[in-house]
Every structure is written in C-alpha cells, then in structure tokens.
ZALUM-307304 format. One record per residue (C-alpha): residue number from 1; z, y, x. Coordinates in steps of 0.1 Angstrom, whole numbers, plus 5000, padded with zeros to 4 digits. Each point is the difference from the previous one (the first is absolute). Last residue first. Example, Ala and Ser with C-alpha at 12.3 -4.5 7.8 and 13.67 -1.06 7.14 Angstrom:
<rs>
<r resi="2" Z="5071" Y="4989" X="5137"/>
<r resi="1" Z="5007" Y="4966" X="4986"/>
</rs>
This chain:
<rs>
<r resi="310" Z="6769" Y="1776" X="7785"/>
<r resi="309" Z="4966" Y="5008" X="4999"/>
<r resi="308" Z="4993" Y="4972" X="5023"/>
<r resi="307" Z="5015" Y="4971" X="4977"/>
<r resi="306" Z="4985" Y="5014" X="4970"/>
<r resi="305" Z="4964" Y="4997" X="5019"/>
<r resi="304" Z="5016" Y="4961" X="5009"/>
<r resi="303" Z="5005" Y="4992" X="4967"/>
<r resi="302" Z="4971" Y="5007" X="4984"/>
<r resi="301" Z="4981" Y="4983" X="5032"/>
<r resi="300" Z="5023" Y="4975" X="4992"/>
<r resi="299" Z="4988" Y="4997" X="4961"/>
<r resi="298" Z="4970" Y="5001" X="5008"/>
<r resi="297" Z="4996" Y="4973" X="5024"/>
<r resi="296" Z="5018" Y="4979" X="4973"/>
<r resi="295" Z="4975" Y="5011" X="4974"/>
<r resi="294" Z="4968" Y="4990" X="5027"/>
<r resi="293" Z="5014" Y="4968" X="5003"/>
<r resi="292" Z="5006" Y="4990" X="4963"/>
<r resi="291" Z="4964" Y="5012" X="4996"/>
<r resi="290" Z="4985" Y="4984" X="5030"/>
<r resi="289" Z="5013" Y="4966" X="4987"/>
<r resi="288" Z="5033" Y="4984" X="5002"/>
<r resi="287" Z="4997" Y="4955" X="4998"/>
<r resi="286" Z="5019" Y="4991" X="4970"/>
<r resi="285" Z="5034" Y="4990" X="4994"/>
<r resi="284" Z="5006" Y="4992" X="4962"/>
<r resi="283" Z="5027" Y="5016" X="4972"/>
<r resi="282" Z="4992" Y="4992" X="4962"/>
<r resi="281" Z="5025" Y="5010" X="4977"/>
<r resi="280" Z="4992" Y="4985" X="4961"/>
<r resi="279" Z="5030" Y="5024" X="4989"/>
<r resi="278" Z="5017" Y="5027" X="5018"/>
<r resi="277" Z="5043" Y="5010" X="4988"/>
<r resi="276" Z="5006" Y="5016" X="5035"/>
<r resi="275" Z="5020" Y="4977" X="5013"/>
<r resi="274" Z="4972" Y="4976" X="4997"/>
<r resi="273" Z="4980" Y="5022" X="5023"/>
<r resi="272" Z="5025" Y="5001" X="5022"/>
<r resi="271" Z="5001" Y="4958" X="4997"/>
<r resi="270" Z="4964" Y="5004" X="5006"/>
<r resi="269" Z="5000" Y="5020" X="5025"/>
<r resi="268" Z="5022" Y="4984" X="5022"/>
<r resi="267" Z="4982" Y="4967" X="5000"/>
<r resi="266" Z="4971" Y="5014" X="5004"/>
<r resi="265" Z="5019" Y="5004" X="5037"/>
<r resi="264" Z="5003" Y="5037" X="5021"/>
<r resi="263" Z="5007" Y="4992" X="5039"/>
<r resi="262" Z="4963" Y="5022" X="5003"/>
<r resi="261" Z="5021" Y="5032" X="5004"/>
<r resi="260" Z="4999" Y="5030" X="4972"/>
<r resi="259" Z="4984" Y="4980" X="4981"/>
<r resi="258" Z="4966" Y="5001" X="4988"/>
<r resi="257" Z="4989" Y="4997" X="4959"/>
<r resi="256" Z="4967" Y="5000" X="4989"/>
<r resi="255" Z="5000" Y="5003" X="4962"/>
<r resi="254" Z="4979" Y="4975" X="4976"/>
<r resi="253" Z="4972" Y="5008" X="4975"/>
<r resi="252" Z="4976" Y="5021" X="5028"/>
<r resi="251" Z="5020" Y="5015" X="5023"/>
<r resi="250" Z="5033" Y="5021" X="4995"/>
<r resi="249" Z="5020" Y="5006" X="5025"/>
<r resi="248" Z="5034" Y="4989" X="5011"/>
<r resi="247" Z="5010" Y="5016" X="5038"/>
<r resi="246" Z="5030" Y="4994" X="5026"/>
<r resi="245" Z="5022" Y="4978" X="4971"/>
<r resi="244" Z="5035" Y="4984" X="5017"/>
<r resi="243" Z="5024" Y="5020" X="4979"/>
<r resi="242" Z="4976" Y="4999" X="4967"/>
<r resi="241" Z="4995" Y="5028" X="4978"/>
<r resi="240" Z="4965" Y="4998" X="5011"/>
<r resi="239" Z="4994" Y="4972" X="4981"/>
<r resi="238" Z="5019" Y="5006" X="4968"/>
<r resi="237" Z="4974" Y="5033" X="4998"/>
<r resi="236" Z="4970" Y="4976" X="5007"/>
<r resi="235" Z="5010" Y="4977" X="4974"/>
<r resi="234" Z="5010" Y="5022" X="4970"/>
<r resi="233" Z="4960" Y="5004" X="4999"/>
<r resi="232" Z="4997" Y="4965" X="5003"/>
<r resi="231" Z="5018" Y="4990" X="4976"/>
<r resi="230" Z="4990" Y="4964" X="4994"/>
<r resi="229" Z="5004" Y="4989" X="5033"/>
<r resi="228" Z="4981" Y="5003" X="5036"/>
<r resi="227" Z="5006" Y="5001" X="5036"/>
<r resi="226" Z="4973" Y="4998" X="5029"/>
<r resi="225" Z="5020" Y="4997" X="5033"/>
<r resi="224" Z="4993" Y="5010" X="5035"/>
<r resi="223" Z="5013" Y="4994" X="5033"/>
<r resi="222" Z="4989" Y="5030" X="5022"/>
<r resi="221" Z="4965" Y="5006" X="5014"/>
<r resi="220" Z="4993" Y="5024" X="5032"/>
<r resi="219" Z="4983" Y="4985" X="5027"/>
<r resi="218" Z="4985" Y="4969" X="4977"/>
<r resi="217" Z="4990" Y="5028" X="4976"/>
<r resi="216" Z="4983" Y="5024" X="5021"/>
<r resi="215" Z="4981" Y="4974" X="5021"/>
<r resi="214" Z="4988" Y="4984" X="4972"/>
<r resi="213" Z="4986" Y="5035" X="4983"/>
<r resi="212" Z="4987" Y="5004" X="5037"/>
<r resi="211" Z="5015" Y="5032" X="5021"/>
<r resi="210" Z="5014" Y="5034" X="4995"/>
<r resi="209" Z="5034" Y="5005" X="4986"/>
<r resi="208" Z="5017" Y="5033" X="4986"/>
<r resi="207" Z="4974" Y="5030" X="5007"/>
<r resi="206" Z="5018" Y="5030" X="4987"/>
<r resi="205" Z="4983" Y="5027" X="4975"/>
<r resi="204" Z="5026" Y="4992" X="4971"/>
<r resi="203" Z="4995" Y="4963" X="5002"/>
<r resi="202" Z="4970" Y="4983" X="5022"/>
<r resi="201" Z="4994" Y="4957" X="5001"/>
<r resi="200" Z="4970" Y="5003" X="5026"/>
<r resi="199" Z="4983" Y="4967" X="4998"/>
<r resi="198" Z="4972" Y="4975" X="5019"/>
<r resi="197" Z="4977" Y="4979" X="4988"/>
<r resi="196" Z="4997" Y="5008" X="4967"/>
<r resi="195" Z="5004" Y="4979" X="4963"/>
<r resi="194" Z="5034" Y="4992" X="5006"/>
<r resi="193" Z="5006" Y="5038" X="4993"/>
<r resi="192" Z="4981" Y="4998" X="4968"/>
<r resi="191" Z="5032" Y="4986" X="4985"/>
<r resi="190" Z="5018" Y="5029" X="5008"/>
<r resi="189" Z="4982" Y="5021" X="4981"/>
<r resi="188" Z="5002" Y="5040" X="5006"/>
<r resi="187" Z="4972" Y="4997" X="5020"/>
<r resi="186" Z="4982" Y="5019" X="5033"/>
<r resi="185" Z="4966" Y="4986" X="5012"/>
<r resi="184" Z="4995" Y="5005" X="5038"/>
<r resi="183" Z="4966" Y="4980" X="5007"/>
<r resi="182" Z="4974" Y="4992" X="5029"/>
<r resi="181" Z="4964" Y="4986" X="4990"/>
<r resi="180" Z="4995" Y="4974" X="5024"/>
<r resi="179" Z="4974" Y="4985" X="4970"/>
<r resi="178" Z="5028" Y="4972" X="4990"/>
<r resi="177" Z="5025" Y="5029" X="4996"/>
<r resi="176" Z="4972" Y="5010" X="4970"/>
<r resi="175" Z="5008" Y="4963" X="4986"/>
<r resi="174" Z="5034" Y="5005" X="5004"/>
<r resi="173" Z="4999" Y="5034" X="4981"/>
<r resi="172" Z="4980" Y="4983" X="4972"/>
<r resi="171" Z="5025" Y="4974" X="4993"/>
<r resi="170" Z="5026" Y="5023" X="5000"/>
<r resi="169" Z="4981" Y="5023" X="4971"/>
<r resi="168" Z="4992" Y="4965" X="4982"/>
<r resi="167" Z="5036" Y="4998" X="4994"/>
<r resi="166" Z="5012" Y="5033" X="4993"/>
<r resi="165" Z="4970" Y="4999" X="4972"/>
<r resi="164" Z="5020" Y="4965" X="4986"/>
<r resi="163" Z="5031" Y="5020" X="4999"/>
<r resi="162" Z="4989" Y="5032" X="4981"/>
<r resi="161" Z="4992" Y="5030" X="5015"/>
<r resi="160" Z="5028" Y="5030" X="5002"/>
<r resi="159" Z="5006" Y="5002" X="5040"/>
<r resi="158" Z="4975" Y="4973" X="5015"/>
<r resi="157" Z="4987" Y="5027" X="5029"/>
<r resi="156" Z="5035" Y="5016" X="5009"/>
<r resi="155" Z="4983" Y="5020" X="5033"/>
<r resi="154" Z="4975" Y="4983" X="5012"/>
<r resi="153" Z="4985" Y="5009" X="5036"/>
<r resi="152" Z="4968" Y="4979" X="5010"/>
<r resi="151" Z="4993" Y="5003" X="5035"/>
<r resi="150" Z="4960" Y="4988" X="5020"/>
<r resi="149" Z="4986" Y="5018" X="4975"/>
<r resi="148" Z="4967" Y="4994" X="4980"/>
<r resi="147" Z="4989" Y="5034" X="4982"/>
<r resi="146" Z="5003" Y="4977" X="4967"/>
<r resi="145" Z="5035" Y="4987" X="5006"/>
<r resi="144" Z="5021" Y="5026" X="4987"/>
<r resi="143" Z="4975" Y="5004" X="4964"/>
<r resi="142" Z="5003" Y="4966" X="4997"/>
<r resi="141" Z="5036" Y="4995" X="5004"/>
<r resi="140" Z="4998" Y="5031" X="4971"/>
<r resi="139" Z="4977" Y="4980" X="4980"/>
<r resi="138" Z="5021" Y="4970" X="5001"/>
<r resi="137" Z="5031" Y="5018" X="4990"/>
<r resi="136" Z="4981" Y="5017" X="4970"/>
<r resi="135" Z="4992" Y="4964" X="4984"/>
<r resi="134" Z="5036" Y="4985" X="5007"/>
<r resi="133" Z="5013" Y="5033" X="4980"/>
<r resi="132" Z="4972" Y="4994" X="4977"/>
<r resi="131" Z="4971" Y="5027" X="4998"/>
<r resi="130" Z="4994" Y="5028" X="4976"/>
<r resi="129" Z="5008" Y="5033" X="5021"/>
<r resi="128" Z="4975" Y="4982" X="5030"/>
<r resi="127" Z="4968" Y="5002" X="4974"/>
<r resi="126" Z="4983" Y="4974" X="4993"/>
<r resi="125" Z="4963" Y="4996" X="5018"/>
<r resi="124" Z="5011" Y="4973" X="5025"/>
<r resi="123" Z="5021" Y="4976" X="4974"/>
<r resi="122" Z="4977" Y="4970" X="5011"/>
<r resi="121" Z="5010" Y="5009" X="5034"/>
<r resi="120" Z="5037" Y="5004" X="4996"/>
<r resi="119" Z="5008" Y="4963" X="5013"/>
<r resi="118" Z="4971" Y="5001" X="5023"/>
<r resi="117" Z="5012" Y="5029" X="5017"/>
<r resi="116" Z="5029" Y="4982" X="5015"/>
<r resi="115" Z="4981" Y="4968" X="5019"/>
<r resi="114" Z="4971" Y="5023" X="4998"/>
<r resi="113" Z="5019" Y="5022" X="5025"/>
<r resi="112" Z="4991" Y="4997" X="5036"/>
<r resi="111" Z="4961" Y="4981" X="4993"/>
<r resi="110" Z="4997" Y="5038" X="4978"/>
<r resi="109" Z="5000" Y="5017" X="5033"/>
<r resi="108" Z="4969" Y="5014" X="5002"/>
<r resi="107" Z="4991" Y="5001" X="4966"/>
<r resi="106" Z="5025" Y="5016" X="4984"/>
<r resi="105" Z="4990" Y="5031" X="5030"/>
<r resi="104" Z="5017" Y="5015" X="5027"/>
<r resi="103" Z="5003" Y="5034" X="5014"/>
<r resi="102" Z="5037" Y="5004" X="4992"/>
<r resi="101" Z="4998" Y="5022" X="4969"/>
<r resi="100" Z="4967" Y="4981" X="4991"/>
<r resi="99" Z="5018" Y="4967" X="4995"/>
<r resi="98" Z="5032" Y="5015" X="4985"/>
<r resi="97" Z="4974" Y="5018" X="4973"/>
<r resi="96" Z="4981" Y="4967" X="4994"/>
<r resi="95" Z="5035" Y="4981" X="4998"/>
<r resi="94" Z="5009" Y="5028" X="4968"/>
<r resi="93" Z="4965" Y="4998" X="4988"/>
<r resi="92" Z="5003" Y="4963" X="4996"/>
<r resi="91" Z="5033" Y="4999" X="4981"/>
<r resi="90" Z="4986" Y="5029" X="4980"/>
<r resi="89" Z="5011" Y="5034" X="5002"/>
<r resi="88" Z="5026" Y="5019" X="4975"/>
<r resi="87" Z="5029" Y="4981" X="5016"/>
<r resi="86" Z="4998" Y="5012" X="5038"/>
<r resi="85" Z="5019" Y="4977" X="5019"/>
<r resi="84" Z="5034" Y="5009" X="5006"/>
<r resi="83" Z="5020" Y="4973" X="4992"/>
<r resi="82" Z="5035" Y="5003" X="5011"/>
<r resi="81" Z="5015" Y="4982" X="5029"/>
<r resi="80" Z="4972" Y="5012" X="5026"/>
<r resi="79" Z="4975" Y="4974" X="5007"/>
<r resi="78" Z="4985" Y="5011" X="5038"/>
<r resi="77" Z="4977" Y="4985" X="5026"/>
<r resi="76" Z="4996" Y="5010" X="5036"/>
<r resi="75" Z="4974" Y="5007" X="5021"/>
<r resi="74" Z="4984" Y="5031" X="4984"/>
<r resi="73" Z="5034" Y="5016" X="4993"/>
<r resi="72" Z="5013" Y="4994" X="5032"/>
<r resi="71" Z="4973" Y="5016" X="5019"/>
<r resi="70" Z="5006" Y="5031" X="4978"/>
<r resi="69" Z="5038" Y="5002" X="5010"/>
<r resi="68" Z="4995" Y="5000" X="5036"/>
<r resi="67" Z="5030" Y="5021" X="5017"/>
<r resi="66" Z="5026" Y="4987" X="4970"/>
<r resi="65" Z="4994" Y="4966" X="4992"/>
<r resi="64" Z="4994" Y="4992" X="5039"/>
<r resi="63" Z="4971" Y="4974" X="5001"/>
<r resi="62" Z="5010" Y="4968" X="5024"/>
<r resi="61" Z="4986" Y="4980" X="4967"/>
<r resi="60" Z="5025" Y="5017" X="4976"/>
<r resi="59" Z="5023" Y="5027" X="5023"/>
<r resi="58" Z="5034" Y="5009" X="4988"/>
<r resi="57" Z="5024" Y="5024" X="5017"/>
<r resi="56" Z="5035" Y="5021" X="4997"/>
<r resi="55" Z="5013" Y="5024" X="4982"/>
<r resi="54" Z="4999" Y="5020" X="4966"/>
<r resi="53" Z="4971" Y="4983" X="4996"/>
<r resi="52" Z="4967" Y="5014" X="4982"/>
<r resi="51" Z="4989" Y="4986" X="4967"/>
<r resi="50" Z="4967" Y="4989" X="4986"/>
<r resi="49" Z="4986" Y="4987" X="5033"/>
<r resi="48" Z="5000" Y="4963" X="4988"/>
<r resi="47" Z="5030" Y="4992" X="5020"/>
<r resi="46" Z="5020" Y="5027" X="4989"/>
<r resi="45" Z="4992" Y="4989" X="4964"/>
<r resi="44" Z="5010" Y="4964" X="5007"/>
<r resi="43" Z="5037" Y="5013" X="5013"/>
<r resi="42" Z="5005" Y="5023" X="4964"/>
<r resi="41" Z="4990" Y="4974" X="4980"/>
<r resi="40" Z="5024" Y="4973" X="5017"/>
<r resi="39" Z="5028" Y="5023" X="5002"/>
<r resi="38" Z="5025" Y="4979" X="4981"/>
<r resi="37" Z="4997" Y="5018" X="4966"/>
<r resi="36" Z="4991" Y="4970" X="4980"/>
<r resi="35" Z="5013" Y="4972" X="5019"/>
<r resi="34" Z="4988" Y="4986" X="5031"/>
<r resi="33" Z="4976" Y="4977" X="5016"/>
<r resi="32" Z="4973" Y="5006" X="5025"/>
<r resi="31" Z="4978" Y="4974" X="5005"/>
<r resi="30" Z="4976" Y="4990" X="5026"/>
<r resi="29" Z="4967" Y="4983" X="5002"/>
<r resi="28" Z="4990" Y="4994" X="5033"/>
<r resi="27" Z="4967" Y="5005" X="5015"/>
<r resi="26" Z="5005" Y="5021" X="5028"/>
<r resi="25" Z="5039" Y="5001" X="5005"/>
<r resi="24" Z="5026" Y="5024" X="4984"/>
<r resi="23" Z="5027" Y="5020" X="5017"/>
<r resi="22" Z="5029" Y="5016" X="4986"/>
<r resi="21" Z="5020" Y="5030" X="5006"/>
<r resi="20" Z="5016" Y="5020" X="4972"/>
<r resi="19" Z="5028" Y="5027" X="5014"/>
<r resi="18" Z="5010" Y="5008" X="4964"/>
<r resi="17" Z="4973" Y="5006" X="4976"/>
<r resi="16" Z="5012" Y="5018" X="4967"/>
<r resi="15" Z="5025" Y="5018" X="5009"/>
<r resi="14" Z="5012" Y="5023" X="4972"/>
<r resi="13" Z="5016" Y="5034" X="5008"/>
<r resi="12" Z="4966" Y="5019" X="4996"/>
<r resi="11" Z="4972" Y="4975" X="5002"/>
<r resi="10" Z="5005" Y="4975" X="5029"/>
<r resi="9" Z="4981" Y="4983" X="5029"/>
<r resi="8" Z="4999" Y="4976" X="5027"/>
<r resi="7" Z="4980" Y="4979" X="5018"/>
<r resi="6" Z="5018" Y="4984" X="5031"/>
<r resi="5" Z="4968" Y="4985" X="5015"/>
<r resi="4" Z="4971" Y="4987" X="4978"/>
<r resi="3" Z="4976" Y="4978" X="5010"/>
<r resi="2" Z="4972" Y="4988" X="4981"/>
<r resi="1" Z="4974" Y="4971" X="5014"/>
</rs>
C-alpha cells in the first residue's frame, strides 16, 4: 500500500532522510520510531505531498507522491504533529469545512468516525482554541478521517496528551485498522511500538531495523539487568565506569545495564557496586525490551558513522 524507494533528502549540510526505503502492506498499522530529530517529520511530509525528495520514489496506493499529488491528497489521510485545526471555529464547523473541502459531507461518513466524534460531540459548538489536548487530538483524527481514506499518515499523534488519552488514541487506531484502513503513525514512544504490526526503528535519517517489535528484540536483545540502590543518581555514573559496562540507562526507578559481553554475572555487579560504597543494591536479569534494543542499535550505528569517517 506505500512504497518508497531510496528516499532521500537534506536541508543545507544536514541530511535529513538518508536513502529511506520501506514498504508497508494494505491494512497494516505501522510504526515509525525515532527520537526527536530522526527524520520522521520530514519522511511523512514527503509522503503527504508537502515536500519534494531530494531523490528517489514513493507511491501511496500505486500513486506516485510526486507526478500525482492531488490524487494523493483525496485518498489519503493526514495528522501532522502539530495541531493545525483552525481554533476560532467550532469543533463541528472545523469537520464541516474538511467535509466540504473534499466533497463530502458529516453526514455521509459519520458511520467512519462516531467511534471518535462521539467523544467531542457534546463539545460540538466550542471552539477548537479551548479544547483538551486529548479533546483536540480526536478532532483532528476526525477531521483526517472524514473524506474516508483508504491511508491514514500520523505524524507524533499522542505527543503532549496525558496517558489515559494515549490510550484510548491506540485503541481507536486498531479499531480503524479493523475497517482496512491502512496506517503509518510515527512516535517518539517506545512503548507504543508494541502497539503496531510492524516497525521502522530510524536515527539521524537511517533506517536501523525493520520488522515485528518481537522480531526486533529476539534478533537483536542482549542480557539485561535492571539495577537499583539508594543513590541512584550516583548510580548511573558508577555504572558506566565499569570495565565490563556496554550501556547503563536510566528507565523508570531502576537503570538498565548491558555488558559489554553477555559472560557478565549479578554477582559482579553487586560486589562492584559494593565497592562502590551503594546501599539497599538491587541487581535482577530481565527479559530486554524494544527500548534497551533500540539504544544498543544506536549506539553501533554511532559507532559505526565514527568508524567510516575515520
């Protein structure tokens, strides 16, 4: 359903997209996760017609982005990163004027997105400018969905709304995914990454790993620990003075620790730890997640760039 063959493209001296390809089946909901700055924006506004390539090709339902731009745009659904509804109209006069824009009407397709809209529909006559983060967010899907698309493209759509909106926003894109709706959503959560089908882990324009969350972690996962004491900010800096320590990160209250070889005990962390004048230590295998992966893969692709340049 979207293709997209060695996309590429910088501003000035900064790459932004390097050599992207990717492709995305008909009715899958895919994720593409990166850090801030990764060249997830920049990659989802190419495909939505915003942006020309430097190089390559994309083409959204066997559509080329670039030759038929305004056939994309009627077929395909968009919720840029940053709200840009109009917030001096009304919820329902901004969907009546993304209805009319693409020769549609509430009406027609309300069956689409009363599963959304219903949230916001008591709210109806308020004005955009005054909503909820988890309020606006609903709108916007909305305001994507109301021309009925067979794509939905959402770029950072749970960014700033609370936890429990994150949630129901999921819930709602599996229940669109249900309606052979495809979708590219872009996130700088990793634990909405379980939460697709398929992934694209990207850093600094590059496409590190493609495949299932499962598939990326029992491919790449290391031995993992999750380490705590009293001091944990004194922790993390002890950590990663250690011979045998690859990475020690902070996650939630403990740090995840990886060696730089999986030969590394509890054992010898706690007595380093102990060395090291820590109380109440706490050091326990646990299974690596996405997260842990993705830092390892970017730490060699880190590695690897310094490598080259050399």
């Amino acid at each position: 359903m979207i293709s997209i063959n060695n996309i590429s493209k910088s501003y000035g001296d900064t790459i932004a997209v390097d050599s992207i390809s990717l492709e995305i089946k008909k009715d899958e909901l895919f994720g593409l996760i990166g850090p801030d700055g990764a060249g997830k924006t920049t990659l989802m506004r190419i495909l939505m017609t915003l942006l020309l390539p430097d190089s390559g090709t994309a083409k959204m339902a066997g559509i080329d982005v670039v030759k038929n731009y305004k056939e994309i745009r009627k077929r395909v659904g968009y919720m840029p990163g940053r709200f840009s509804l109009y917030q001096d109209l009304s919820v329902e006069e901004n969907l009546q004027f993304f209805a009319t824009v693409f020769g549609t009407s509430i009406e027609e397709n309300y069956d689409l997105i009363k599963d959304i809209y219903s949230h916001i529909e008591p709210f109806k006559k308020r004005l955009a400018g005054r909503l909820s983060g988890g309020m606006k967010q609903k709108l916007a899907l909305s305001c994507a969905l109301i021309h009925k698309p067979e794509i939905l493209i959402l770029d950072e759509p749970t960014t700033g709304v609370d936890a429990v909106s994150r949630k129901e926003f999921w819930e709602m894109l599996k229940n669109l995914q249900k309606k052979e709706i495809t979708i590219m959503v872009s996130t700088p959560y990793m634990d909405e990454a379980e939460l697709c089908d398929r992934v694209a882990l990207i850093q600094e324009g590059k496409i590190l790993e493609v495949d299932t969350p499962g598939g990326i972690v029992a491919r790449n996962g290391r031995k993992t620990f999750a380490v705590r004491s009293k001091e944990m900010y004194r922790l993390v800096n002890d950590l990663r003075s250690f011979e045998k320590t690859e990475s020690a990160y902070t996650f939630g209250q403990f740090i995840h620790f990886i060696g730089i070889d999986d030969d590394v005990e509890e054992t010898e962390l706690e007595i380093f730890l102990k060395k090291q004048n820590h109380k109440n230590i706490l050091v326990e295998e646990i299974a690596p997640g996405i997260e842990d992966v993705f830092m390892g893969l970017m730490k060699m692709s880190s590695e690897s760039l310094v490598t080259g340049n050399e």
